[in-house]
N, C-alpha and C positions, 0 to 999 in steps of 0.2 A: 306471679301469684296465681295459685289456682282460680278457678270461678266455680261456685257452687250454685246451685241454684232448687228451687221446693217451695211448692206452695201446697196449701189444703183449702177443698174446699168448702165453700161460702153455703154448706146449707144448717146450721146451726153452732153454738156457742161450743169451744174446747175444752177438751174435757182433764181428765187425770191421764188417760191414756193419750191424749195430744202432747201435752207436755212432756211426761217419760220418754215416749218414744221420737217427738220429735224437737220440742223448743224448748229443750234446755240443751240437744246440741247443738242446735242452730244459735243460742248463745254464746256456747264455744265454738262454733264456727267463723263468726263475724271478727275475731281476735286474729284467725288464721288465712282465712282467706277473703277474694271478693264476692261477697254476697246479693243473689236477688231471692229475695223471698214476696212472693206475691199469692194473691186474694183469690182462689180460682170461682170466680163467678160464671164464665162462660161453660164450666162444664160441668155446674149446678143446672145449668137449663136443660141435660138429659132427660132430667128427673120431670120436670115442668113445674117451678116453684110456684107461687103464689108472687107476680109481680111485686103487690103490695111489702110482701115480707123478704123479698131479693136483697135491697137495699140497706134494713135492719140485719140482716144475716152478714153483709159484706161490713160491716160496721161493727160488730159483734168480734167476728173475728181478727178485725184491724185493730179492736182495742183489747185485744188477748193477749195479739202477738205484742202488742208495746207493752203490755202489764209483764207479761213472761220476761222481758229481758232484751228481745230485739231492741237496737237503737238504729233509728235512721239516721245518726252521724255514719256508721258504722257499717250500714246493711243496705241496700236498695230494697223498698218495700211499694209494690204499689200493687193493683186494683189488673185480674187480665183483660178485661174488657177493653182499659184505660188505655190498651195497647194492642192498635191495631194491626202493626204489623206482627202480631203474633196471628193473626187468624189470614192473614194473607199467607203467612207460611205454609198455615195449614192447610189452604188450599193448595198450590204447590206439591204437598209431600201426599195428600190425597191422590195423585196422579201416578203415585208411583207407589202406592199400598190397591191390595188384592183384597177383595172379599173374601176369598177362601182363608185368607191367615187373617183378617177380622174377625172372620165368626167362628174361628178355632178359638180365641182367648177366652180364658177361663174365667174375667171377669162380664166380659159380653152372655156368656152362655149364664151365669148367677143373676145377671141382670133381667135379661128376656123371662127367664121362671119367677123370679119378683115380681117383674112388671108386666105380663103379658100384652096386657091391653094397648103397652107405650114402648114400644120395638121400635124405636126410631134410630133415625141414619146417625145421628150424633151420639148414641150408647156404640154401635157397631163403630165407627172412626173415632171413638175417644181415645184410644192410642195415638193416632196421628196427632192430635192434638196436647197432647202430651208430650207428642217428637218435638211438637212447633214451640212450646214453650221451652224446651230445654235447648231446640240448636236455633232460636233465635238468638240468643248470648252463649252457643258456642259452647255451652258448660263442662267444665273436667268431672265435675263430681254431681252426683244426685244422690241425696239422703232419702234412701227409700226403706219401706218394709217389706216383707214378704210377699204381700198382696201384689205389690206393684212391681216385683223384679221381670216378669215376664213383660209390662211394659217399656220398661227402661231398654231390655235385651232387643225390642222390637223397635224403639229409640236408635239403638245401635243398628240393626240394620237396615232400616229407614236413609241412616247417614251413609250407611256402606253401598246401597242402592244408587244413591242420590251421587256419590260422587264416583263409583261405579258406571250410570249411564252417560256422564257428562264430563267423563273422562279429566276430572279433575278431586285433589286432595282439600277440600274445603271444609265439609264437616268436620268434627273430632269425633270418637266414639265412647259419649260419654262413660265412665262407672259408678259400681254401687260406693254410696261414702256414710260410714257410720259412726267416723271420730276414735274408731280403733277400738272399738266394742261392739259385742254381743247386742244387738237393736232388743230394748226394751217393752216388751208387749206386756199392757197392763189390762189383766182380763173384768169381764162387767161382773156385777153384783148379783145377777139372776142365775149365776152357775152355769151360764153360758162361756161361747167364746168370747173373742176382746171388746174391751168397751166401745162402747158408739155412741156417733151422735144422737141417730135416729133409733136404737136400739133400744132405749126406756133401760141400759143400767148404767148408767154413767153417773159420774161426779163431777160437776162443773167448775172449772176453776171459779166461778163465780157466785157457786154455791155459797152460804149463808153458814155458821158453826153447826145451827139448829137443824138447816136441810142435810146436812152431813150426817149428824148422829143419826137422824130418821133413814136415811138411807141404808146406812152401815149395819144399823140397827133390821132391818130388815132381808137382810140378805140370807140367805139358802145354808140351814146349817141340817145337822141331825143331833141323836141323841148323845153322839160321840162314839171314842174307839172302844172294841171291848178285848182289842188283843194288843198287847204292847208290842210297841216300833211296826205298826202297822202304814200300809198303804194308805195315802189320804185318796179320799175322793175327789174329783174334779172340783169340786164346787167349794170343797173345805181346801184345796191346793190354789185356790184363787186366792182365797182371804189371805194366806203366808205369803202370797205371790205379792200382794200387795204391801203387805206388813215387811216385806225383804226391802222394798223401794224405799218409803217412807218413814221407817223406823229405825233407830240402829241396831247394832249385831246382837248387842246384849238382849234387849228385848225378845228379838227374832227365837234366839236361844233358850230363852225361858218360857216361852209357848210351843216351843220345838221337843223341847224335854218332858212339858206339859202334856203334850198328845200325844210324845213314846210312852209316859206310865201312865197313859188313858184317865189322867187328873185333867182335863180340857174342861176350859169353863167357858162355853162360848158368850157369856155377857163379859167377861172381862176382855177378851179377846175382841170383841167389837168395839167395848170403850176405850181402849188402847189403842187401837186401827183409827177410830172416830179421830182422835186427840192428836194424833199425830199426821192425819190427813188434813186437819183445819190447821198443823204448825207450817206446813209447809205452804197450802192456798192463803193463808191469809193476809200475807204481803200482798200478794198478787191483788186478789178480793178487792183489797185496800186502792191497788194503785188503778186497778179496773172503774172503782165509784169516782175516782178524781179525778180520769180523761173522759169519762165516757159520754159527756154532756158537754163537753169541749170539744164541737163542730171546728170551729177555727182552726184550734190544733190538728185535729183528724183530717182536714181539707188541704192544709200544709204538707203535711207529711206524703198522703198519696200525689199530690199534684207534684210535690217536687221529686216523689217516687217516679213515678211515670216520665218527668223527661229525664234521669238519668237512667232508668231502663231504655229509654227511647235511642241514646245514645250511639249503644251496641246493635239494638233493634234496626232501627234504621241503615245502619252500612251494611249488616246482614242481609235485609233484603234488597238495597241495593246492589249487592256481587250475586245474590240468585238470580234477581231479575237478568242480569247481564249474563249469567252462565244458561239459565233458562234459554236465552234469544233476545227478550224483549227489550231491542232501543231505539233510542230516540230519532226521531227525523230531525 
């Protein structure tokens, strides 16, 4: 059985776009393969969170993912911190990654122009860390997006490096895994690109009926088309964009046909998007208010996440150390 392996990280609650494009396949994932799905906290600390609110963030999004459909009968879900031989990896494969193809990646160089002030060695080596997470358990597959293929590709030759200098076939060279489809990008509500956490357009699965319509209701339209079967605008190609996810085809069709004969009503068109964005969150909503003060359960889950992650982890870096040099007297 394959091994898959994805986590997101722990610096706010999941959105519309979390789900589309990643946890509803990692629900059909867990049916097909061996899953670890884990809390990336460690590589929230790039950013320098607010200790106080790390803990509420890493708990936020452990009761997302159990509301979304992961089952920990089913799936390995734990906490990365909780696992420490994932950052002993990382140390490890830091020995054999170069500054030069650090600071080429194209999420290092988007990071340093956000953050000038906070250029730190953990922004520049979060690829490594990324290796360490996925060939701690050896993974075949990684459910990635766009953003992250050039890490994955640096995953891969991290591995080819690694068993390259040490004259041995022990990593695998993971790939990209998206369940046999087109990866699902669902764009934010300010007419931007894709939704964010930290972005101010998102829809939270744990949004509220109320906080959805005010959303929906706000978002980036104009006066409308004045030439038929015209070109949409980015921002009016977001709203369909979303309305193709969460709607069915019939509807999609008759707002489709709406803005070929430039009859677009964008108040209708938002209350139909609203209504059908609160059909699909509000299972979820529901199953989110009924774990999410259930400490006991959330404390269960990750701890016995953590030792069957541990499992893999641990003989892993037991044959590095051994291939590294390092034994015992």
């Amino acid at each position: 059985m394959d091994i898959v392996l994805s986590g997101i990280r722990s610096t706010g609650k999941l959105h519309l776009g979390n789900y589309y494009g990643a946890l509803l396949n990692f629900t059909k994932m867990q049916d097909t393969s061996k899953c670890y799905f884990f809390i990336a906290d460690i590589h929230s600390l790039t950013t320098h969170p607010d200790p106080k609110q790390l803990h509420q963030n890493v708990k936020n999004v452990l009761v997302d993912y159990l509301a979304a459909g992961i089952d920990p009968e089913k799936s390995v879900i734990y906490v990365q911190s909780d696992l420490h031989e994932t950052a002993e990896l990382y140390l490890y494969l830091n020995m054999h990654a170069y500054m030069g193809e650090l600071a080429k990646t194209a999420s290092f160089k988007e990071k340093a122009r956000k953050q000038p002030e906070n250029v730190n060695a953990g922004l520049l080596t979060y690829p490594t860390l990324m290796a360490a997470d996925i060939l701690i358990h050896n993974a075949d597959k990684v459910p990635v997006g766009k953003d992250q293929e050039q890490h994955l590709e640096m995953t891969r030759k991290f591995a080819r490096r690694f068993n390259n200098f040490y004259g041995v076939e022990y990593f695998k060279e993971p790939v990209a895994y998206n369940f046999g489809k087109e990866l699902v990008k669902i764009p934010g509500l300010d007419g931007s690109g894709k939704m964010g956490k930290s972005e101010g357009n998102a829809i939270y699965l744990s949004d509220t009926p109320k906080e959805i319509e005010k959303k929906v209701k706000k978002a980036l339209t104009d006066s409308g088309p004045t030439i038929p079967n015209s070109v949409k605008p980015d921002y009016i190609e977001n709203l369909f964009t979303i309305l193709r996810v969460v709607s069915t085809e019939e509807v999609v069709n008759h707002y489709e046909d709406q803005w070929n004969r430039c009859e677009i009503r964008y108040g209708d068109l938002k209350k139909q998007l609203a209504e059908d964005i609160i059909k699909v969150t509000t299972p979820i909503r529901e199953r989110i208010l009924e774990i999410h003060n259930d400490d006991n359960y959330l404390r269960k889950v990750t701890s016995e996440g953590a030792e069957k992650a541990r499992e893999r982890a641990s003989k892993t870096i037991a044959d590095v150390r051994e291939i590294v040099g390092f034994k015992k007297f």
